[in-house]
Structures are given as structure tokens and as C-alpha cells.
N, C-alpha and C positions, 0 to 999 in steps of 0.2 A: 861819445861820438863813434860811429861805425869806423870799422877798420877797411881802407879800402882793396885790402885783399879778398873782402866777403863779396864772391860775384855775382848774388843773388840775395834777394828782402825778403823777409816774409814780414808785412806789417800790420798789425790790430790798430784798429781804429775804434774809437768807443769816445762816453761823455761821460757822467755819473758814477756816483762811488757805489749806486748798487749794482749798474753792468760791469765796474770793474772787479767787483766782488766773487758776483754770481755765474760771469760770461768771460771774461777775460782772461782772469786768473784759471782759473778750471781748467781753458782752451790752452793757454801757453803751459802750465804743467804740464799736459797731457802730449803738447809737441814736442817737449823737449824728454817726455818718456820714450818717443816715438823715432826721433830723430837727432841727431846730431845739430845744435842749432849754437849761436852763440848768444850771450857772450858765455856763457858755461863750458862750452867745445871752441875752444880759440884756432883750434884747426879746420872748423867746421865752413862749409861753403856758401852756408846761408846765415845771414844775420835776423835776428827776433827784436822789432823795433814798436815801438807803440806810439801813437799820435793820436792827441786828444782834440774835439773840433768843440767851439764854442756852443754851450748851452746854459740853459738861464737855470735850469734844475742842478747843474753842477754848481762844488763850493770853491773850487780854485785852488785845491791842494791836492786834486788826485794825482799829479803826476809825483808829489812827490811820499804818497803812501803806493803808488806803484814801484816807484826805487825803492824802497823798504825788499822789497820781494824777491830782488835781483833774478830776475825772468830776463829782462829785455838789453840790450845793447843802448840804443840810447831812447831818450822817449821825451817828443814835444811839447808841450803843453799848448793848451788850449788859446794862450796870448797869442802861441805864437804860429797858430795855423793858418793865417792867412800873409805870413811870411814866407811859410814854407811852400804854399802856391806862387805864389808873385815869384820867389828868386829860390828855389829848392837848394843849389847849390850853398849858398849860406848858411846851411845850418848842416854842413859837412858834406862829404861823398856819399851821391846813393849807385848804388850800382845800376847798371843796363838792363836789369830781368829782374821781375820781381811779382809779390801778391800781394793784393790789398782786399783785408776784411773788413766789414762791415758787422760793428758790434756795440751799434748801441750810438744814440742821436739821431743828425738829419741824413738820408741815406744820402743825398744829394752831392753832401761833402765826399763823401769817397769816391762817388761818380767823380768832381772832380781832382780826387788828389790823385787816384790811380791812372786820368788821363793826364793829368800835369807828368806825372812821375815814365809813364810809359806801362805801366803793370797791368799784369790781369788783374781779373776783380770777383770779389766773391760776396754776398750779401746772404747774410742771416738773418732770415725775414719772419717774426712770430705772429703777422696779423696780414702784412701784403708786402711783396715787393715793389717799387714805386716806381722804379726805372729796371724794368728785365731788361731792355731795349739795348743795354750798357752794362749788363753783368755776365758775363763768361759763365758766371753758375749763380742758383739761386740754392742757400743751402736753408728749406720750408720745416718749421715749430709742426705744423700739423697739413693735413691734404687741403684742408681750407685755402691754403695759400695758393699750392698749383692748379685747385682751380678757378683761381682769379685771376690767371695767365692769359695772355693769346695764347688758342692751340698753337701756332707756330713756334711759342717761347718756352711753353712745357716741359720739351725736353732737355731744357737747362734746370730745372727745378729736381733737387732729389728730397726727400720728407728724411730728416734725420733724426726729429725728437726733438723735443724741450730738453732745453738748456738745464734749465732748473731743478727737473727732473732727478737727475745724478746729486741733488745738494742731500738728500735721506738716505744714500747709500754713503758718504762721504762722514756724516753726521753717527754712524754706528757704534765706530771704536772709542767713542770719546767715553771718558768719566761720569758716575750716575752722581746726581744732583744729592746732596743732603737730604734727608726725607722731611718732606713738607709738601703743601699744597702752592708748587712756583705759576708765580705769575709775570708774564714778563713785558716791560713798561718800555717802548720804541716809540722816542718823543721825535724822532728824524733826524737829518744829519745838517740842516742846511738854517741858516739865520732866521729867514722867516717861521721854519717849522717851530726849531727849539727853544723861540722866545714864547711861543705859545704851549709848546709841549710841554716843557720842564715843569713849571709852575705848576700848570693842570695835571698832568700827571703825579708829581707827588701828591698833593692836594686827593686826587680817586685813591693813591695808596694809602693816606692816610683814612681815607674815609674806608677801603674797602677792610683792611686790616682790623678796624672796630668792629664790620658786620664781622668776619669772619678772621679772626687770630689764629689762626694757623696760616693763614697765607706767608706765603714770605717773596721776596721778591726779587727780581733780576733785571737789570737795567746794562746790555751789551753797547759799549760805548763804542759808535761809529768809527772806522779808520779814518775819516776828515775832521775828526771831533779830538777834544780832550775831558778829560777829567777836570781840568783847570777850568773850561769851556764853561762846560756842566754847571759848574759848581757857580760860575757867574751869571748865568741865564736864572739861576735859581735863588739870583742875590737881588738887592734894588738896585744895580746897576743898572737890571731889566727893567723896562718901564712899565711891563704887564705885570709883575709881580705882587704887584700892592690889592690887585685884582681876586687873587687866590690866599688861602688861608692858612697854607702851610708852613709857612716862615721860612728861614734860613737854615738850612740843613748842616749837618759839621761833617768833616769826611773825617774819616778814620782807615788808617794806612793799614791795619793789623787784625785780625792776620792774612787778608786780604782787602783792597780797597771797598769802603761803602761811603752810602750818605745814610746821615739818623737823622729824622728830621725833629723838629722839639715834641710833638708829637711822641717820640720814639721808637717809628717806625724804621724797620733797616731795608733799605735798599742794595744789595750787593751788584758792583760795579765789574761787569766784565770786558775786560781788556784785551782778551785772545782775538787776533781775525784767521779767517771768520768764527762767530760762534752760535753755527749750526746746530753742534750737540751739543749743550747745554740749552738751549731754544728748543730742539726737539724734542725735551724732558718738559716742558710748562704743557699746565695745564689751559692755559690761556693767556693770549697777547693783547695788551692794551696799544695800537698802534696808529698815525699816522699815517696818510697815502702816499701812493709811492712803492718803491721797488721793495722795500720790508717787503708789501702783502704777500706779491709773489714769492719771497722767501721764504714767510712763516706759511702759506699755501705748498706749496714744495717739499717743508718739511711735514705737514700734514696740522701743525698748528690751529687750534679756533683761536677765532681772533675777533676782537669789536674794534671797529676802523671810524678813526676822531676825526669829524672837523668841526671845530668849533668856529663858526664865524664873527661870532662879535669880537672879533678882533681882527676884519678886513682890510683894514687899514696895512696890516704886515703882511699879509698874505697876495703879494703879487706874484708870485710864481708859475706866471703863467706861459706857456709858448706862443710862437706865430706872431705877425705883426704888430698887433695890438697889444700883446705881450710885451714887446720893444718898446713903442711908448710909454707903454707903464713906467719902465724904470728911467725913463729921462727925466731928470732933476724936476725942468718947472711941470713937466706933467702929470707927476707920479701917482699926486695924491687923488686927483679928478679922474682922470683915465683908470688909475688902478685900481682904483675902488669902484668903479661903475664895471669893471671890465669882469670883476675876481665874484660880484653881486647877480651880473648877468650870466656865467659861467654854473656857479651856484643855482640860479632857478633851471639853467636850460640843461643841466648836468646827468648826465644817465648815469652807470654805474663808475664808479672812485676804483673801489678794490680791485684788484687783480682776478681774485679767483671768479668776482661778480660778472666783469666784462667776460671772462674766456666761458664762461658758462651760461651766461645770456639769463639769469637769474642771481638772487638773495640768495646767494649760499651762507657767504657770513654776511651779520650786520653792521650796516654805517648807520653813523650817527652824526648828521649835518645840520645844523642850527646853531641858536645862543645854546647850546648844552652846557651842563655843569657838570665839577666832579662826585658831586653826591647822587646824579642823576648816573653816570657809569656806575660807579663803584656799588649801586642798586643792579643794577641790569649786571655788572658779573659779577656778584654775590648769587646774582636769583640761575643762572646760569653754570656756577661753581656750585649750586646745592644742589642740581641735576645733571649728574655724570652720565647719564644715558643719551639727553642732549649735545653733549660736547661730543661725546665717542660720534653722533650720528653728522655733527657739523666734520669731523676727523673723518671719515667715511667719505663723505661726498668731497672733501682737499683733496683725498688719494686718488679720487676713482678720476680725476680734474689733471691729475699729475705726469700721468703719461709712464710708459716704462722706461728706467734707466738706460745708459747707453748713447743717449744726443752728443757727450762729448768728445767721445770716441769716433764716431760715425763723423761728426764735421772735421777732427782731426786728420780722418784718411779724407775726405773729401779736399782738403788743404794740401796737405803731401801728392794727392793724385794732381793738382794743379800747379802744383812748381817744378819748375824747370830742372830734371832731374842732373846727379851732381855730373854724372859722364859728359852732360853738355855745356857744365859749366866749365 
């Protein structure tokens, strides 16, 4: 809980464990490089608070892989943000002067928690802003944004950069990989993904490992996820499991965590967050959609981007109203499969770098796919380096120059209430 000597907020608002990864965390280190902020500066005038607003792509533990990090003073969770509008008081003292960022979900929430609260308001916008009308500043991914403005509202718009941008300077200092040809396996972080990922993806490791034995492989396990998780999505507890042919894999603690699957494929198990550099060493990512893409885009990553649908049934994760039905009890199964079926035929680009590029940069792969059917296509794709370099080429040229995170941090600082007036 805030201390109510702190007479000024600065507070991050966000939903998902990958804006909290890639948008969040980056933002608040870089504030608290910048300024005296608490709870790290107990003398400090401004408190660093985070509140998380409900979304269906969230897993319901961010807030507390955000207290892992000790950035923040205190931090809501996502139950409990429509508490915090209704009676704000109740979940402690906020002070009279404050900022609210907008970093990820429905913009709409911040529009109201920063008018519930009294605060300015700041919105981080990589495709549009949706309400200028009600943002003090518009801090724009690219010029695309400001000019989807009224002229009247443009001069609230400054262009600061991709976010993301900053994750391949960040990713430098790390440790070089064992030498091998790594390939890295991102089944997702969230129920629906990993009951399908897990399975499939071992299963491509096993098959890609036959075409090509030198592969070896890395599997960065989500900060919403566990090892423990993993390991049971990969068991028959799963229901999809029986589906894929990879069996039940054994972890082995030593000398660092893996899975072997009977096969005797190894998977080595990364548990650092984030991990960027070790990611930015593969030669290629088998991944799920989702904020991964942008990640492994970011860091320059090729990547072949999975959905496999015969199994729509678990794949509700969808937004928007229709999205909401899906997950009500007697609807789930009618709605949500007609909903995630229709989504699927009327669907343009999945991946991150496809949409910001308006083209096939990397390849999706959306149907009944199998794993023998990947584990062909990066094989044939791993035997032509000249290919992968040119898909790494077009990620970079996608990426933007570093520096977005810095640029929104003074854009932050230039909007809070400096400390003389507090």
C-alpha cells in the first residue's frame, strides 16, 4: 500500500504477461534510472504503482510475477479494478495529483481510472489512439498514429518509437549459447495455448531433431508459467495429449533444468526473465501468436507462427463481446467454437511483424497442421541460411531504432507535477 506521504502517482496500467514483460518493466526501470520514485526512494515525492485491468488474454498471476521485480509500491490486480473505480479509497490512499499510463489492454479503462482518480493521462498507442479526446498526451509507436488524429488533437501526439525496439540492445551483454544449431519452442503462457502447444511442440522437436541432429533446443518458460505447469500439460492430465506422439518427457534438474522426451530429445528449460539473449542467439523460433511474435520480431528472430486448429474447442481466447460469451459456462462450447471457426476464416495476419508490415514476412501456419508437417518446413528452412538471414533482415528493417524507452520516460517526467509543487 502507498504511503500517504507520497503526494503524487505515477501509475502504469497494462493486462498481459507480454506488455508486462516487454512495455512495463523496461518503462519502470528506466523511471526509476531517471528519477527518484518509490518504493526504492522512501523519501521520494512520487509513488510507482501498477494496476492491472481485466483481459481474457491475461493468466491471472501477473500481478504477482510483477512483485517479483520490486518496481512498484503497490499493484492491483486485474479482480480487483473494478473496485478500485467504484470506491478508489479502499484499496488505500491515492494522492490529489497524479499520471496515468496506458500500457497495454482496453484504452478505455485508463480513460476511466485516470478520470475516477483525478490524474492526467498518457496513452501509448502502437496502431491508434481511441479516445485523444481524453488523453493529455498521445505517446505514438510510429507517424501512422498521429495521422489518424483530428488535426486539432495532433499536437498532443509526440512519435517516440517502438517499445520493443530497445529489447536487441538490452539482449547484447548476455552469454553466448553452447554451439549448436538452437531452436527455440514458445508453446505460450496461457491454458488455452499450452494445452495445445506443449504436446505439439515437443512432438515437431522430436521429429525436427531426426531430420537434423544437431538441433538442440530451448524452451524460455513464461513468468506466468512453471516448470511444474510444463511438465503437466505434457502429461495425460492433458486431454490433448494422447493426440501427439511424443510421450511423457522426464525433467532433469542437472546441471541445469531440461525435458528428455523417450525419444531422447533434450529440451533445455529457461527460467531467466526475460530471455531475450539467449532467444536472440536461435536460429529459429517455433511459436504461438501473441506477444512472443513481437518479441522474437524485436529481437530479429525468424520464426514459423502455429495455429493449429483441430483443436478449437480450447481455443477461446478471443476479445470483444462475443468473446465474453464464449467463456460463460452454458455457452462456451456453441459460441466458442463457432466464434474462434469464424475468426479463423475471416482472420488477416496473426503475427506481429505480418500485421505492422502489411505483408508475409514470417510464416503462419493455420489449419489441422501437424508436427511432422513443422518440423519439415524448419528443417527445409534450417538447411537454407541465406533464407533465415533474409527473413532476419526484413525483422530488423520492421524494428525501428532504439530509444522508444527513454523518449516515453521523459515524456512521463515532462507530465508530472514537478516535486517544487508538491
Amino acid at each position: 500500500m502507498a504511503s500517504p506521504s507520497a503526494p503524487a502517482a505515477l501509475v502504469l496500467v497494462s493486462n498481459g504477461p507480454g506488455e508486462l514483460t516487454t512495455w512495463v518493466r523496461p518503462l519502470a526501470e528506466q523511471l526509476h534510472r531517471q528519477m527518484p520514485l518509490r518504493p526504492r526512494d522512501g523519501a521520494s515525492p512520487w509513488s510507482l504503482d501498477l494496476v492491472l485491468v481485466p483481459c481474457p488474454n491475461a493468466t491471472g498471476v501477473e500481478h504477482r510475477v510483477a512483485a517479483e521485480w520490486g518496481l512498484f509500491e503497490r499493484i492491483q490486480p486485474a479482480k480487483r479494478f473494478w473496485g478500485l473505480l467504484l470506491r478508489p479509497w479502499r484499496t488505500g490512499p491515492w494522492p490529489k495529483q497524479g499520471l496515468v499510463v496506458f500500457l497495454g489492454g482496453d484504452q478505455f479503462w485508463t480513460v476511466l481510472l485516470s478520470a475516477r482518480l483525478g490524474y492526467r493521462h498518457l496513452t501509448y498507442a502502437e496502431w491508434v489512439a481511441r479516445w485523444p479526446q481524453w488523453n493529455d498526451r498521445v505517446a505514438a509507436m510510429g507517424p501512422a498514429v498521429a495521422a489518424r488524429l483530428p488535426r486539432r488533437l495532433q499536437r498532443r501526439c509526440t512519435v517516440v518509437g517502438d517499445l520493443m525496439a530497445d529489447l536487441s540492445e538490452r539482449s547484447r551483454s548476455t552469454a553466448p549459447l553452447p554451439s549448436g544449431e538452437w531452436v527455440a519452442l514458445l508453446p505460450g503462457s496461457k491454458r488455452a495455448k499450452l494445452q495445445v502447444g506443449v504436446p505439439f511442440l515437443l512432438e515437431a522437436a522430436d521429429r525436427l531433431a531426426a531430420l537434423r541432429p544437431q538441433c538442440r533446443f530451448l524452451l524460455p518458460v513464461a513468468p506466468t508459467t512453471s516448470i511444474e505447469e510444463l511438465l503437466a500439460y505434457a502429461g495425460p492430465g492433458n486431454p490433448l495429449q494422447h493426440h501427439y506422439s511424443c510421450g511423457i518427457p522426464r525433467l532433469e534438474a542437472q546441471p541445469q533444468p531440461r525435458f528428455v522426451t523417450p525419444a531422447g530429445t533434450s529440451i533445455e528449460l529457461l527460467c531467466e526473465h526475460p530471455a531475450h539473449g539467449p532467444l536472440s542467439q536461435c536460429a529459429l523460433a517455433l511459436t504461438t501468436v501473441g506477444a512472443n511474435t513481437a518479441e522474437l520480431g524485436a529481437l530479429g528472430v525468424p520464426m514459423i507462427v502455429l495455429v493449429p486448429t483441430q483443436h478449437l474447442h480450447v481455443m477461446q481466447a478471443w476479445d470483444g463481446a462475443l468473446g465474453l460469451l464464449a467463456r460463460l459456462p452454458l455457452l462456451r462450447w456453441l459460441v466458442g467454437l463457432a466464434l474462434t471457426a469464424w475468426r479463423m476464416r475471416q482472420r488477416g495476419f496473426l503475427a506481429w511483424p505480418n500485421i505492422a508490415a502489411g505483408r508475409a514476412v514470417v510464416p503462419e501456419r493455420v489449419g489441422t497442421i501437424t508436427p511432422a508437417q513443422i518440423a519439415a518446413e524448419a528443417a527445409d528452412w534450417l538447411a537454407q541460411p541465406e533464407r533465415l538471414a533474409g527473413m532476419r533482415d526484413d525483422l530488423r528493417s520492421l524494428r525501428g531504432q532504439p530509444g522508444a524507452v527513454a523518449a516515453l520516460a521523459d515524456l512521463v517526467v515532462e507530465l508530472l507535477p514537478p516535486a517544487s509543487a508538491l
